[in-house]
C-alpha positions as CSV (number, residue, x, y, z in Angstrom):
1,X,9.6,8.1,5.0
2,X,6.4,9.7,5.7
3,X,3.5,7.6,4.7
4,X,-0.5,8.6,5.1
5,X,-3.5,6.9,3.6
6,X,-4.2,6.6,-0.1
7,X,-0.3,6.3,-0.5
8,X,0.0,3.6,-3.0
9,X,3.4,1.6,-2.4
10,X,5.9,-1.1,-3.6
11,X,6.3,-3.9,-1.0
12,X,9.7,-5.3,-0.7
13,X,8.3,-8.9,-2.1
14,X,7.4,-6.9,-5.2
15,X,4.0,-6.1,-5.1
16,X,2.2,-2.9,-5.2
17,X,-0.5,-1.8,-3.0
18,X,-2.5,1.0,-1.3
19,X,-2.4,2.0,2.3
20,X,-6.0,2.1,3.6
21,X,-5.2,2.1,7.1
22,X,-2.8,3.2,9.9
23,X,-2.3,2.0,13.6
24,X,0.1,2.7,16.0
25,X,1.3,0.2,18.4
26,X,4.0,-0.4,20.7
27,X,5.9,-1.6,17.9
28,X,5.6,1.7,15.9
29,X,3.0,2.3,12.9
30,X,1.0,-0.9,11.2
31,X,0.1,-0.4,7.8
32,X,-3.4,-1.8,6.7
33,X,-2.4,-2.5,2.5
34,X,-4.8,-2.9,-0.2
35,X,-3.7,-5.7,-2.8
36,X,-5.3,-6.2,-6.1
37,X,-6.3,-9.6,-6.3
38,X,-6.4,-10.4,-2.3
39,X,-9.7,-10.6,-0.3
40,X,-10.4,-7.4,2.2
41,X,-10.0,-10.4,5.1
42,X,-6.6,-11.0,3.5
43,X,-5.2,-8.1,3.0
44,X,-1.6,-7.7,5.5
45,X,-0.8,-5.3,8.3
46,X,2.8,-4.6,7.0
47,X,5.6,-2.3,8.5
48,X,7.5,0.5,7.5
49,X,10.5,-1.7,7.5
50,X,8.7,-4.2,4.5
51,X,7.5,-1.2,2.3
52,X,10.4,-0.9,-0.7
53,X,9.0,2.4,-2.2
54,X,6.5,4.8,-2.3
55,X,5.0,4.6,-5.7
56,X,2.7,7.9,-5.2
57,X,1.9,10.2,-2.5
58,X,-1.6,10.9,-1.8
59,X,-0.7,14.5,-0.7
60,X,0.7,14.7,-4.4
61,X,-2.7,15.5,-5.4
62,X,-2.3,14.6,-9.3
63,X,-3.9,11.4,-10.7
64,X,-1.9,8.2,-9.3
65,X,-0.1,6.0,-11.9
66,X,-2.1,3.5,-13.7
67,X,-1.9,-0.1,-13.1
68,X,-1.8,-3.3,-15.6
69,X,-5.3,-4.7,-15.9
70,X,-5.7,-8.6,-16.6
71,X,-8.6,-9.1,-18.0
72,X,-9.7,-13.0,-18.0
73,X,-11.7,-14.6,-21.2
């Protein structure tokens, strides 16, 4: 699958995310995701391998699906 930044994505665990970074390694590619809810510091280096789906593509160029907002009283 070809990912880039901006992608937004569905982890295999569930959760959905946005790619905000990319590094390349002997491994193969790192991908820096952005979760709602998780502290920049926190936020996982995940692989191809752990991403489920690709929810939008940022090369798509149309407005990227909205998420559900919890808003606390």
């Amino acid at each position: 699958m070809k990912l880039q930044e901006l992608d937004v994505i569905r982890l295999a665990d569930g959760r959905e995310g946005t790619i905000v970074n990319i590094q390349d390694d002997r491994r193969g590619r790192a991908f820096l995701i952005e979760l709602d809810g998780v502290e920049f510091f926190d936020w996982p280096y995940v692989r191809e391998a752990d991403i489920a789906a690709v929810v939008w593509h940022a090369a798509d160029k149309t407005a990227p699906p909205r998420t559900k907002t919890v808003l606390s009283a």
